[in-house]
C-alpha positions as CSV (number, residue, x, y, z in Angstrom):
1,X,0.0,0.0,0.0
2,X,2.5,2.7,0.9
3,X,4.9,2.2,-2.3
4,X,1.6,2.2,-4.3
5,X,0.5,4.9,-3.0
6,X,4.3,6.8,-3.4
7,X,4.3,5.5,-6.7
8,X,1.3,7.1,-8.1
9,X,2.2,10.3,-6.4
10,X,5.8,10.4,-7.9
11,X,5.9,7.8,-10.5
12,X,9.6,7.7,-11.6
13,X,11.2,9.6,-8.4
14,X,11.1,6.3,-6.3
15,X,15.1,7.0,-6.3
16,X,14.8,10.4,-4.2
17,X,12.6,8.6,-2.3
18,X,12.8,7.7,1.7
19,X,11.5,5.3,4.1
20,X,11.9,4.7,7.9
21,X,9.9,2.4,10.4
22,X,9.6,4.5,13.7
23,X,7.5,4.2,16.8
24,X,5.8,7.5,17.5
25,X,3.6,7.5,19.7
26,X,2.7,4.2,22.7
27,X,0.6,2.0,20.3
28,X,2.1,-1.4,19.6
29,X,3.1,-1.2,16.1
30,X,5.7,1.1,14.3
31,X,5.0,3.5,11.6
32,X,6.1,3.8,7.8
33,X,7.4,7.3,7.6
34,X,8.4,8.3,4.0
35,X,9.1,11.2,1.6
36,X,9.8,12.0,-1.5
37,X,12.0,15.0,-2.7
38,X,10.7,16.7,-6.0
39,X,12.5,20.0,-7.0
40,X,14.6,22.4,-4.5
41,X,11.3,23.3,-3.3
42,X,8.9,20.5,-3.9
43,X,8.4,16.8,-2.3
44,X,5.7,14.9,0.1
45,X,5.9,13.5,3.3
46,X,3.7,10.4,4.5
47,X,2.9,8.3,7.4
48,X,1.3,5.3,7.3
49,X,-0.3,3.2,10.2
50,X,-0.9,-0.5,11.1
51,X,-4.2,-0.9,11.4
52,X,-5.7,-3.4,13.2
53,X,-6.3,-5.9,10.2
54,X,-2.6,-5.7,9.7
55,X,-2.7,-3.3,6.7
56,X,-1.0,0.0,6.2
57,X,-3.1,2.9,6.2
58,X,-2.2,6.3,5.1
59,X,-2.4,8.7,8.4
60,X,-1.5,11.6,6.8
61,X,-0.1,13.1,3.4
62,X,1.6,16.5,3.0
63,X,2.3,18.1,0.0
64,X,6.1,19.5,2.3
65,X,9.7,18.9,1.1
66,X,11.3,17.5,4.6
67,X,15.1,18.7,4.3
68,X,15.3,16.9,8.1
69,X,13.0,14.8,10.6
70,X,13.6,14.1,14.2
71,X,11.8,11.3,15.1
72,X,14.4,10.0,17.9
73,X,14.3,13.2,20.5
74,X,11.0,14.2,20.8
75,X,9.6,16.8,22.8
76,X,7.6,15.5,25.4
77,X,4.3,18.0,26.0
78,X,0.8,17.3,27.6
79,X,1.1,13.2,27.3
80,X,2.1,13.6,23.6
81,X,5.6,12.8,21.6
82,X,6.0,15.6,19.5
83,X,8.6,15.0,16.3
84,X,10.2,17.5,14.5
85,X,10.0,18.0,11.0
86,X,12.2,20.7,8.9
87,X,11.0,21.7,5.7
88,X,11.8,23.8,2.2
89,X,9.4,25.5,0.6
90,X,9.1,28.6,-1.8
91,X,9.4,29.6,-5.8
92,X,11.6,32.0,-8.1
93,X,13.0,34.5,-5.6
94,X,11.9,33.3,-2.4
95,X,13.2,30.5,-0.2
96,X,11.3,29.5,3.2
97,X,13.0,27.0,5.4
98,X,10.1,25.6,8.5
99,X,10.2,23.8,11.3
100,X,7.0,21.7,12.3
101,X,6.1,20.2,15.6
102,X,3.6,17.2,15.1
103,X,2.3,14.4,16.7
104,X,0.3,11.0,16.4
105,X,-3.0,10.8,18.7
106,X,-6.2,8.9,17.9
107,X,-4.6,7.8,14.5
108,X,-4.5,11.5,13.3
109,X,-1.5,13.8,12.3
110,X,-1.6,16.9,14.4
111,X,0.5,19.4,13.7
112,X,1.3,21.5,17.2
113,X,3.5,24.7,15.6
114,X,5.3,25.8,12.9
115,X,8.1,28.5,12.9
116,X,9.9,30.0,10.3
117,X,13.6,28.9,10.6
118,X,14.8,31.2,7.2
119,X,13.0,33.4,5.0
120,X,14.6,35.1,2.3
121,X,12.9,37.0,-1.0
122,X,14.6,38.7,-4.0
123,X,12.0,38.9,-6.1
124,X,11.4,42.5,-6.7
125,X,14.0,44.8,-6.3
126,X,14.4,47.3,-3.3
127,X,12.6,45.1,-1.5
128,X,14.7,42.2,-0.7
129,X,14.5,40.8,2.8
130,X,15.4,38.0,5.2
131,X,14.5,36.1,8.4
132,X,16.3,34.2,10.7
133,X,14.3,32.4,13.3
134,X,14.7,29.5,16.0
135,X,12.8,28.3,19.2
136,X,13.3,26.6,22.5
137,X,10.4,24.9,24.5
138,X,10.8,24.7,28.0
139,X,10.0,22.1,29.7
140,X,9.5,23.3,33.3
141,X,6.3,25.3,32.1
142,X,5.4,23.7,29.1
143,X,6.1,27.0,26.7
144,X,7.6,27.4,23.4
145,X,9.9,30.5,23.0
146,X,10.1,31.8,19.1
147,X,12.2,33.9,17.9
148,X,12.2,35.5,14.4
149,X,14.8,39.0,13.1
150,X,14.1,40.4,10.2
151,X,15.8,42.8,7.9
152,X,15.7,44.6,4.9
153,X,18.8,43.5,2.3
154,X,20.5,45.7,0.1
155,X,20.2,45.5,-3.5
156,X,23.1,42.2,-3.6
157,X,20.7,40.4,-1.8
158,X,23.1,39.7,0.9
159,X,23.7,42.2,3.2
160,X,21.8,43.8,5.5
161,X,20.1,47.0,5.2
162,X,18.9,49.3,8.4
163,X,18.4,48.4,11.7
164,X,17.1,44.5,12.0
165,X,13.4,44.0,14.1
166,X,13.2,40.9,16.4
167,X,10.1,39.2,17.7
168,X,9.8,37.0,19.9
169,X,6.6,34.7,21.0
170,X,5.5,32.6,23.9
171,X,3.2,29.7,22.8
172,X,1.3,27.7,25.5
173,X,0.1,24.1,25.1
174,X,-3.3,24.1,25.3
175,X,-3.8,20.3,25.0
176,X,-3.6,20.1,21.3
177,X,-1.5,22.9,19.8
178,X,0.7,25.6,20.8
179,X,-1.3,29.0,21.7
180,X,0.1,32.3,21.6
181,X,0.5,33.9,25.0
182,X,2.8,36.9,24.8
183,X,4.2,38.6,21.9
184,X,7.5,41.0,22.3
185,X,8.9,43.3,19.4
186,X,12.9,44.8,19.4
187,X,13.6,47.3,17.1
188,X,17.9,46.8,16.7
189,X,20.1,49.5,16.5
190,X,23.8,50.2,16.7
191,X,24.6,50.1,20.5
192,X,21.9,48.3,21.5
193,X,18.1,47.5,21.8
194,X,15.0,49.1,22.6
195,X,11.7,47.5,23.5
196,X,8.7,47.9,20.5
């Protein structure tokens, strides 16, 4: 069922093609996690379940280009394993690089937060820009800490223009998916920071 179902998706890309058997969440049985890379920006990612017959069954199908997964450290929030997934995505001029949080529960793919990790467009010029971003969950309170600077780019595309902005957000688990609690804006500038 799963390469069938690959192979109708991507027939002839079978070769940029990955599979991995991981246990996700406490059922029994492993998964089939798999993805298939299209172009720089293009691919699908799929997880397929045991069910209880013995078949595989697809769980979930995204139309995502995983550059990386993380199945083996997951972050451990409200009873749930969450796994990470990094992915590419964008078009002529603009690359977007993502990080997902998800999770298995009830046999459904639940996606907890995404955050941009880079974000950089040259499309038009004079208004090139870029973001950098990251996060860190703690796991004392059960919050996710995001980060994300942004900055204009001057007309090479390269380097930056003006005074960068940061943000930063504070996501609480509400049981399901990360909430936004608090958001906080810096505006950059040379010898030092001032609160937005």
């Amino acid at each position: 069922m799963c390469l069938k179902r690959m192979k109708s998706l991507a027939p002839g890309k079978l070769k940029h093609s990955r599979m991995q058997r991981k246990k996700l969440d406490d059922a029994a049985d492993q998964e089939i996690i798999a993805k298939i890379d299209g172009a720089v920006h293009l691919g699908n990612f799929f997880i397929f379940r045991k069910d209880s017959n013995g078949n595989y069954k697809l769980i979930t199908e995204q139309g995502w280009k995983v550059e990386k997964w993380d199945f083996d450290n997951p972050l451990e929030v409200g009873g749930n394993k969450l796994f990470k997934l990094v992915t590419r995505t964008g078009g002529t001029g603009l690359d977007v690089v993502n990080v997902h949080l998800a999770y298995i529960k009830e046999n459904k793919f639940v996606e907890a937060w995404q955050g941009t990790l880079l974000e950089r467009s040259a499309m038009l010029p004079g208004s090139q820009y870029k973001k950098v971003g990251s996060y860190q969950f703690d796991a004392e309170d059960e919050r996710l800490y995001a980060w994300e600077t942004a900055c204009q780019l001057e007309q090479d595309g390269l380097t930056p223009q003006g005074n960068p902005t940061t943000t930063t957000n504070v996501y609480l688990f509400d049981g399901e998916k990360f909430i936004p609690e608090v958001t906080i804006g810096f505006h950059s500038y040379t010898g030092g920071n001032s609160l937005i």
